[in-house]
N, C-alpha and C positions, 0 to 999 in steps of 0.2 A: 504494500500500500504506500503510495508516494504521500508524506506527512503536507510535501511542499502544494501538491493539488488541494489539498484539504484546509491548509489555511488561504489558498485563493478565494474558493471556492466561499468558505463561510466568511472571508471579506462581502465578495459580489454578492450574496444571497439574504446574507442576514439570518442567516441558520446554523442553530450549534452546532461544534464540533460534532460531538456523537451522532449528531441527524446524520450529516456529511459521509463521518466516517462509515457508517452501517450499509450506508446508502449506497456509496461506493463499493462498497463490499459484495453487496447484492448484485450489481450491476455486472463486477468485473464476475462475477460466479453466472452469469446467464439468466437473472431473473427480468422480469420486461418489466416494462412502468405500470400497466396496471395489474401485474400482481403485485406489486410491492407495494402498492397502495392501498389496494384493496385488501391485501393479509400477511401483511409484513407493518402494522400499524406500530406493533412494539419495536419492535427494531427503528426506524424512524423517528417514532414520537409523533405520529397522527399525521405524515407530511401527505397533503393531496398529490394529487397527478399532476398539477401544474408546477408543483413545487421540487416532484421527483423530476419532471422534464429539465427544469432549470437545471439540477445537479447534471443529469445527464447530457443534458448540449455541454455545461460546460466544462466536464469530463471532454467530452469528443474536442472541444477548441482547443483544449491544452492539450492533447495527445494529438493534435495534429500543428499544434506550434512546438510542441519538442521536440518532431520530425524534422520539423523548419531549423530549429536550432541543430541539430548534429545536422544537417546539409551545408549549413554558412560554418560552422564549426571545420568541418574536412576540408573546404575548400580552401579557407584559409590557412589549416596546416600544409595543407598542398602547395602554400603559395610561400612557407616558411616563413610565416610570420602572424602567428598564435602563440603570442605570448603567454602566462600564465596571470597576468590581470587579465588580458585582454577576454582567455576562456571562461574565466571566473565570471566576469560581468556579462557575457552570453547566456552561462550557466542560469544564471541568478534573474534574465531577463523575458518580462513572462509579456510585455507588450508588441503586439506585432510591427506597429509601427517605429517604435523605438529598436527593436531587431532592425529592420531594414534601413534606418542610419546607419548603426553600427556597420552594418555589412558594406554600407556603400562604400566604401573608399576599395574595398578588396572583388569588388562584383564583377564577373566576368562583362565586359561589354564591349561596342563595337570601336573601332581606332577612332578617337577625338581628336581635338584641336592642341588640347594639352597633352596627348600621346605623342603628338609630332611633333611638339617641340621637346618634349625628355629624351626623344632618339636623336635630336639637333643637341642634348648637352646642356639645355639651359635653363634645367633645374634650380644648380647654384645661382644662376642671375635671377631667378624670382624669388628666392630667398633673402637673396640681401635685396630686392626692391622694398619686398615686405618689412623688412626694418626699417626704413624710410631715413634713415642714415642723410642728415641736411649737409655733411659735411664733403662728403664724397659723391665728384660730379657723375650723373650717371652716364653719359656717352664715355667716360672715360673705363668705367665697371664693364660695362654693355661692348665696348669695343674688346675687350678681351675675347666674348665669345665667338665672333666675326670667324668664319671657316667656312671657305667655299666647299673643301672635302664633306661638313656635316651638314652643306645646305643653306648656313646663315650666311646671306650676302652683303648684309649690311647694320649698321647699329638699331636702325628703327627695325628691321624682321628680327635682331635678337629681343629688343625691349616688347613686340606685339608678342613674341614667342613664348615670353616671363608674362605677361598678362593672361594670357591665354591658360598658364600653367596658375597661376593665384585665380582666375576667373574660376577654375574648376575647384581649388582647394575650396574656395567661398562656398561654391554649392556642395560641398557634399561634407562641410561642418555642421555636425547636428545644432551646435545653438544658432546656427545661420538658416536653417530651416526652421527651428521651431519660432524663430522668430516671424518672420514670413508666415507663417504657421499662424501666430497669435492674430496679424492682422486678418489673414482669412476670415480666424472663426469672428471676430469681433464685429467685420463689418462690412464681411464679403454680399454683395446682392449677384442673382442670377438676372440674364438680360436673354431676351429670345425676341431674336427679328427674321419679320417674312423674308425669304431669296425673293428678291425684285424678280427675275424674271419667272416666278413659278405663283406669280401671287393669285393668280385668277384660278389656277389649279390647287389650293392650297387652304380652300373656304373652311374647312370642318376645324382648323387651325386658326381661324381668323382673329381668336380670343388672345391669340401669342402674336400676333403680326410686330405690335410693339411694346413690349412690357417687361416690366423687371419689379422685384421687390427683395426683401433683404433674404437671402438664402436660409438664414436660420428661421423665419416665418412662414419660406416657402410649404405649404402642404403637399403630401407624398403624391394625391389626384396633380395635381397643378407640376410638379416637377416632371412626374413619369408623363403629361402630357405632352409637354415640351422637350421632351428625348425623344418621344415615339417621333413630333413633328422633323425634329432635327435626322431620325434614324431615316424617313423617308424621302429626306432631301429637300423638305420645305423651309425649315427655319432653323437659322443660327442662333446658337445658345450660347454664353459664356458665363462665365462666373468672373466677376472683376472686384477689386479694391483700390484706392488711392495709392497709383502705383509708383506716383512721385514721396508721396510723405514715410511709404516702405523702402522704397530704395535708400531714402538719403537716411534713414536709421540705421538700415545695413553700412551705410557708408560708414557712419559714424564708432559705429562697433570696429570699424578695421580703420580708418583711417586717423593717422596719429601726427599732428603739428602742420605744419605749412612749407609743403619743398617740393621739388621737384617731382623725388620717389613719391610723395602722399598725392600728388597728383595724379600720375601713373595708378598708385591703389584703388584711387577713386573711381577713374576710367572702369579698372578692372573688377572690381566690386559692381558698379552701376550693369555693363555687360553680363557679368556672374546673372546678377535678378532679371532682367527683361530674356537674357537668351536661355538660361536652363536653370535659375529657380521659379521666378514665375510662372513660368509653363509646367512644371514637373509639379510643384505647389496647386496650381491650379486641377490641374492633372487629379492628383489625390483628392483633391476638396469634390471635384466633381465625382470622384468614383465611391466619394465616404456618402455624399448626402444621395446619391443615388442608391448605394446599400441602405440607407437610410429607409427612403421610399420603399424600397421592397420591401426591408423588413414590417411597414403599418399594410402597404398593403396586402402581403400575405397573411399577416395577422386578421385582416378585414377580411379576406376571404377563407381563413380556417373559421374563423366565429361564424360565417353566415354558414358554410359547408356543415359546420355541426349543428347548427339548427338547423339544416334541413336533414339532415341524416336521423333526427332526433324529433323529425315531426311525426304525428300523433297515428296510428296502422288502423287500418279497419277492424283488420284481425282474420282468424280463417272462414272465412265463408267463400259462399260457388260468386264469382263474379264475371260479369259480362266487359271486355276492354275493348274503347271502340277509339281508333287512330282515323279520327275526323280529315277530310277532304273534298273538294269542290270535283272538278274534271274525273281525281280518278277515282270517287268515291270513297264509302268510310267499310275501315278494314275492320269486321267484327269476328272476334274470337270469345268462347267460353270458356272458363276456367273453372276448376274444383275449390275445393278450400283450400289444398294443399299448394295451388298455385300451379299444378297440368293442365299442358293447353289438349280441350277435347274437341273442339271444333274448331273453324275458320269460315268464312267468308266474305265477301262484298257487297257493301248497298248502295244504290244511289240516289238517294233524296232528296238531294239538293241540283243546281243549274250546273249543268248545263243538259243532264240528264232528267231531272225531276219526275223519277220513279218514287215520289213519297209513298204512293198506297203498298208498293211491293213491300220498300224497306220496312215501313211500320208493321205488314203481318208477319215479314221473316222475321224482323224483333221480337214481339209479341210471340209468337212459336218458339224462337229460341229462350226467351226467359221461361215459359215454360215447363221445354224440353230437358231443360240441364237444370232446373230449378233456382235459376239464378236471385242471388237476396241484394244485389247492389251491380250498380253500371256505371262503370271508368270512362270518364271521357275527354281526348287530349286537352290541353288547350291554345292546341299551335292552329292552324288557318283551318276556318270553318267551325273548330272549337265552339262557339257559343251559341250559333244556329243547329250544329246539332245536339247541341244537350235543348235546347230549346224545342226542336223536335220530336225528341225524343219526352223531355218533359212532358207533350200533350199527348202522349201514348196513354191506350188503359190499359193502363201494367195492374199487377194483382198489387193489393195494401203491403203495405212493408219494404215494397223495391225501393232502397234508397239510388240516386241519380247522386255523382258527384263531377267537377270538374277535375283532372288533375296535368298537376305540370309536367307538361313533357319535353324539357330541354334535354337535351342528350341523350331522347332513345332513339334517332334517328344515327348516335354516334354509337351507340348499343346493338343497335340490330345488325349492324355492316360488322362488328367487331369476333376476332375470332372465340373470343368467351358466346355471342351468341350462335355462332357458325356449332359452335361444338355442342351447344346445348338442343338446335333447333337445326341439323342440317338438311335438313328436305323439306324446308321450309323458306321463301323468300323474306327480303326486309322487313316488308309489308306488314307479315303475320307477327312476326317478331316484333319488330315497334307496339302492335298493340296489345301483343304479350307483358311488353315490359310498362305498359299505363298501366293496365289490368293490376299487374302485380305492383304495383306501385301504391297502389290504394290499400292493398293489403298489406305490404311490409315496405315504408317508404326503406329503409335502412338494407334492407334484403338485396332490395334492386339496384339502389344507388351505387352500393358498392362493386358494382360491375362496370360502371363505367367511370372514366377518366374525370376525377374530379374539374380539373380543368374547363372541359365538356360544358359541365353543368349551369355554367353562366350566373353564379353567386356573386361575384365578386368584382373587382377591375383592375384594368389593364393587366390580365392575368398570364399576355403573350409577352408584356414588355417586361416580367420582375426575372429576376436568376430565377429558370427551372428547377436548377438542382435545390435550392432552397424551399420553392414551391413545393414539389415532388415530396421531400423531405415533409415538410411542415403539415403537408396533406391527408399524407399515407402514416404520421401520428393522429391525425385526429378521425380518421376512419378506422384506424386501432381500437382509439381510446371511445369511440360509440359503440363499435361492436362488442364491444368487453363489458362496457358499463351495461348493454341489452342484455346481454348473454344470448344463447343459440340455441337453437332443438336439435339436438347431437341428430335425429333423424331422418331432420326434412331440410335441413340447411345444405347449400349447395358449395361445392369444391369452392370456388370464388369466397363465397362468405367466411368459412372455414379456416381460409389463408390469413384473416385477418385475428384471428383467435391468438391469445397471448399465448408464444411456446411452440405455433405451428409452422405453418405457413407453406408455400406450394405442395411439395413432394409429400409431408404428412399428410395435409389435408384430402389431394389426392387416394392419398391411403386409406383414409377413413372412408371416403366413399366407393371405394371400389372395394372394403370390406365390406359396409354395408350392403352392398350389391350380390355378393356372393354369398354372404349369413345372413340376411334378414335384416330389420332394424335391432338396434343395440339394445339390450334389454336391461342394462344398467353403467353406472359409469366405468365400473371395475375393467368392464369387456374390451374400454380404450386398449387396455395394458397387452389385447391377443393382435391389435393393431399391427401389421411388420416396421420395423425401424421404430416406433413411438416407446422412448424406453422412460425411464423412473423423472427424468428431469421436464420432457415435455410432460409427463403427464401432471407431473405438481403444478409447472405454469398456465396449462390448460384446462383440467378436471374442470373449477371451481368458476367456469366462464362457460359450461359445456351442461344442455339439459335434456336431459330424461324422464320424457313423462310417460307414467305406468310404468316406473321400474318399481321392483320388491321394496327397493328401498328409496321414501320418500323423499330423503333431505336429497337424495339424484336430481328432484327436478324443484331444487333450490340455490341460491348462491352460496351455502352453507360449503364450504372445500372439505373433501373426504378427510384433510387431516384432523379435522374438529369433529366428526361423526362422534368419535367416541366421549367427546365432552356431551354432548345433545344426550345418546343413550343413557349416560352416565346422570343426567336430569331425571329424563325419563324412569330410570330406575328407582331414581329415590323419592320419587313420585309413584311411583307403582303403577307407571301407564304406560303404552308403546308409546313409541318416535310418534306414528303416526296420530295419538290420543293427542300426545301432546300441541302436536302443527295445528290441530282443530281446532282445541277448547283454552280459551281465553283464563278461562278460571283456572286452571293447571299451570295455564304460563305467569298467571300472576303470584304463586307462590315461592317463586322460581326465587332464590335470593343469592345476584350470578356472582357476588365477593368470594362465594364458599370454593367458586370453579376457578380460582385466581391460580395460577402457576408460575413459576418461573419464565417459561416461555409465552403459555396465554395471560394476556392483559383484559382490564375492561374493554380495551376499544373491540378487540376481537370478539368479545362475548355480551358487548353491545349490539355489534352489528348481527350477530346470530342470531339474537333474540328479536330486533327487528326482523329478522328474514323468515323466524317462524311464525311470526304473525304474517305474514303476508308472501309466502314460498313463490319463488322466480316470478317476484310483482315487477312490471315493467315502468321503467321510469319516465317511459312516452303521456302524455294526458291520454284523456279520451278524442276520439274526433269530433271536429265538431263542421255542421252543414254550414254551405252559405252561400248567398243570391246575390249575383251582381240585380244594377237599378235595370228596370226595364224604358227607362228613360234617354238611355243610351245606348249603338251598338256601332257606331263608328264614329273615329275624331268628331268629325263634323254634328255629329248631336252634341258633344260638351260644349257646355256654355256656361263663362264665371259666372260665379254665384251658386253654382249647382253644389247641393251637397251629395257625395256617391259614395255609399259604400266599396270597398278596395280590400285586396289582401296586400302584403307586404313580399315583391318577392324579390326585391334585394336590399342589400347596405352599403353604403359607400361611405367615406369618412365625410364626404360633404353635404348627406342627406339620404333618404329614403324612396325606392322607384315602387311605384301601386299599380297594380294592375286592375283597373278599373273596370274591364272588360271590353276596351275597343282594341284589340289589339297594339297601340302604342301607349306605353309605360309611361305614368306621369311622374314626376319627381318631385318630391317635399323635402325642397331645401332646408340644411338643418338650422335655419332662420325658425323656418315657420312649422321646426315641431313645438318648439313649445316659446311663444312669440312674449317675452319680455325679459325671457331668463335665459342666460348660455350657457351653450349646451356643446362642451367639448367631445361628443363622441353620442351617435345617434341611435346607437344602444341602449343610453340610457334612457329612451323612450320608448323605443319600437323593438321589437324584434322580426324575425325573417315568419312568414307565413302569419304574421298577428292579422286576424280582421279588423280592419279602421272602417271608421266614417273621415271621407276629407271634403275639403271643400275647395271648390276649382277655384283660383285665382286670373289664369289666363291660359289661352291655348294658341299658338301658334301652327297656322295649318304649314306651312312654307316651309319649316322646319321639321313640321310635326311633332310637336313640343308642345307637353301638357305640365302647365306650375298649379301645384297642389298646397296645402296647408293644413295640416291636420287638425280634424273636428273635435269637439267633445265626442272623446270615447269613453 
């Protein structure tokens, strides 16, 4: 255990020692963040999943900055000159940027200005300029180096050659950057202007044509927009500071008395910053507040990603999935409870066809035929006129009608996860497979497709992928774990995400299933091939069995605490299963007596919660909802209107509603709650909330609807 990680760590975090250390421990032994959190609470001291993340990113930054160190480490022994301070202060240096001063003087790079003159010899003469020596003439120092054999032809190409050689020392003196450095962060502004000749192609950018404000105010929407502008060749962006009142600081740091040589320094100082520190300076500052951006906006799209991963399931019932459309008709499939598609076909109801009489009795026959209790229906184009259609169907009492989102099952149906689930099946049937079951298990389905896809969040093309990806595939971890799974109906894909698994296991487990039946309890993981003692401690206790022998299987309860439960139960004089029942049993329960060395209250808190309410789902219940019938294209909204809306995304600068015209309105984070500020638009709305808003203005020209949120 690295002691030196551990006091980093509880610097940045603000978590004790022992948190750190235990936690660490777990980690480097293979346990995943939501077992550790969810039953590893002794060990910790109660740390959540956000708090175990945090250890864990920042385990992964230092184990991949002390890479960084033993590579600048070799290379400089390589170069024979790694001192013993010099390793020492490497050793000891846990900042990345502070590493990459240190390294700069020794960093392999391409032949400079000041290269070419150390192979001319006139090192020494930029060292005695740097002393600024008033007493000794410099043509007379400078003409020593004069050698037409090394090049130098004359006294001014030795003196440019000594500048050239101190212009370089300047930039790559750490307090000569950090200095530069301080003016950045103080009072650097970003500027973004239109390419003159690209301006009339360049409209959706118009808001950047000419603008700047101070970089540290800039919001991560407003930066990453004006990268994407610049990335596409529309608009120049710079980050700038008072480049006269920097430079002559720097001057001031080197330059010493009034002569000749301090004139010379001066030159060579002022060149230092305009040619390669302010640029390399700027350089940085652009790529820090850019990592900046990514990181709020990743963060903005993992928070909307897990509430929608975390929106509320129908549950199992037969459902009818209908992937609404005009020309080529709406693709209707039936489904069981379980989620099997048992039929397919086509209707066309709508223009250009207007076969309504057929579609309405083949509906009607197929709810039915299959005994359908609820109908998914997209709500990508045509979305609203056919649930509207279908609305004035006589369905038998009880069919619930729902709208649902269908971003990215057009990227789901084409995907080889659906090719392998559905292959004699085209897009078609699949996209409306993947509504269908969307309604039933949003969290099920989602996790089949490419968060990315899902269109939660922004500008989710222009942040680091690898960050993204990363940032994503924890928070589709951390849903699926906090749901838990039906060890027997959950699909390969779902399975991958289970703490402990992932592809090759998870595979395993349904191709055991496949060949023995469903699992008849947890124990049966352990005949799994390759799932041996360590996945299954990570897994079991995220993994459910319902109708196994033994009840706490299809609870969060993890088989290593079974025998504290029994051990209840016993001295109660009632089965496991008496006990999970009857309230009165579990109140006389007094869990101090079950205290162990290794089990704590927190664990035998959470037990005793779990037996009152065995694999309860932390999703609500669903709930129905009508858009206005007063609306069904832009063109019916009209300010003043008040409409009900769902919420179906977040952005750090407001809320987009879908009001039911197809074009998303936005309630700027102005007008969620209009007299009070409101730094993050979370803390009023969340993703799928029903609002009442009220129109402000609609711009057809743009297609742009401004909202403002109603008394809800």
């Amino acid at each position: 255990m690295n002691t030196e990680y551990i006091q980093i760590i509880v610097r940045e975090t603000g978590l004790k020692e022992h948190q750190v250390e235990n936690t660490l421990k777990l980690l480097e032994n293979g346990a995943t963040i939501p077992f550790i959190s969810r039953y590893r609470k002794e060990s910790t001291g109660g740390m959540d999943e956000v708090q175990v993340t945090e250890v864990s990113n920042a385990l992964e930054r230092l184990e991949t900055l002390a890479k960084r160190k033993e590579t600048v480490i070799g290379t400089i022994e390589g170069l024979d000159k790694l001192t013993p301070e010099l390793k020492n202060r490497i050793e000891h240096c846990w900042d990345a940027t502070e590493l990459e001063d240190i390294y700069a003087p020794y960093k392999p790079h391409r032949k400079t200005r000041a290269d070419a003159a150390r192979e001319k010899g006139l090192e020494p003469l930029a060292e005695f300029v740097m002393k600024q020596n008033p007493y000794v003439p410099l043509d007379r120092e400078a003409a020593k180096f004069v050698s037409k054999e090394k090049g130098v032809a004359d006294v001014d190409e030795a003196l440019q050659g000594a500048m050239d050689i101190i212009a370089e020392q300047v930039s790559l003196d750490e307090s000569a950057r950090n200095l530069v450095r301080s003016g950045y962060r103080r009072e650097a502004r970003i500027y973004s202007k239109v390419v003159k000749s690209k301006e009339a192609d360049a409209q959706k950018f118009r808001d950047w044509f000419d603008f700047n404000e101070p970089l540290k105010h800039c919001a991560s929407h407003r930066l990453l927009a004006m990268r994407r502008g610049e990335a596409e060749g529309f608009l120049r962006v710079s980050i700038e500071i008072d480049d006269e009142k920097t430079s002559d600081a720097l001057s001031r740091k080197y330059v010493r008395g009034k002569s000749e040589a301090s004139d010379l320094v001066d030159e060579a100082v002022q060149d230092s910053y305009y040619r390669l520190l302010q640029p390399s300076v700027e350089n940085e500052f652009a790529a820090s507040s850019k990592e900046s951006a990514d990181t709020e906006a990743i963060r903005i799209f993992a928070r909307n990603l897990e509430q929608l991963l975390m929106a509320s399931p129908l549950g199992q019932k037969a459902v009818m999935g209908i992937d609404p459309g005009f020309r080529t008709g709406c693709k209707v499939v039936c489904l069981d409870a379980q989620g099997t598609l048992l039929h397919n076909e086509a209707i066309y109801p709508h223009p250009p066809h207007n076969e309504a009489r057929q579609a309405a009795a083949k509906i009607q026959a197929l709810v039915e035929q299959y005994h359908i209790e609820a109908i998914a229906i997209g709500n990508g184009t045509a979305g609203r006129e056919t649930k509207e259609f279908v609305e004035r169907l006589r369905l038998p009492a009880g069919v619930q009608i729902y709208s649902v989102n269908e971003d990215g099952a057009s990227i789901y149906s084409a995907s080889k996860t659906a090719r392998d689930e559905f292959p004699d099946y085209d897009v078609t049937v699949r996209g409306a497979v993947s509504i269908g079951r969307r309604l039933m298990d949003p969290l099920a389905e989602l996790v089949k497709i490419d968060p990315s896809s899902i269109g939660v969040g922004q500008y989710q093309k222009d942040v680091n992928q690898t960050e993204l990806k990363h940032s994503l595939d924890q928070t589709v971890i951390s849903c699926v774990n906090r749901v838990g799974v039906n060890l027997n109906t959950a699909s390969t894909h779902l399975l991958t995400y289970i703490s402990g698994l992932g592809p090759q296991l998870a595979q395993n487990i349904v191709d055991y299933r496949t060949e023995n039946g469903p699992f008849k309890s947890r124990k049966e993981l352990m005949k799994v091939p390759r799932l041996g003692a360590k996945a299954f401690e990570q897994a079991a206790g995220f993994l459910r069995v319902p109708g196994s022998a033994q009840p706490l299987d299809n609870s969060a309860v993890h088989p290593e605490s079974y025998p504290i439960v029994e051990k209840m139960a016993a001295d109660l004089k009632c089965s496991v299963e008496d006990l999970m029942k009857s309230a009165e049993l579990r109140a006389k329960i007094d869990i101090n007596k079950y205290v162990t060395k290794t089990v704590g209250l927190p664990t035998l808190t959470d037990i005793m919660q779990e037996l009152e309410k065995p694999g309860r789902d932390p999703r609500g219940p669903l709930k129905k909802f009508e858009f206005s019938n007063e609306v069904h294209t832009i063109e019916d909204v009209k300010p003043g209107m008040e409409l009900p809306g769902i919420i179906s995304n977040i952005t750090n600068f407001g809320a987009f509603v879908d009001i039911g015209v197809h074009v998303k309105g936005l309630i700027h984070i102005s007008q969620l709650a209009p007299g009070k500020f409101i730094k993050d638009p979370t803390q009023v709305v969340s993703l799928q909330q029903q609002v009442l808003v009220k129109v402000l203005s609609v711009d057809l020209e743009r297609q742009r609807i401004s909202l403002a949120l109603g008394a809800n």
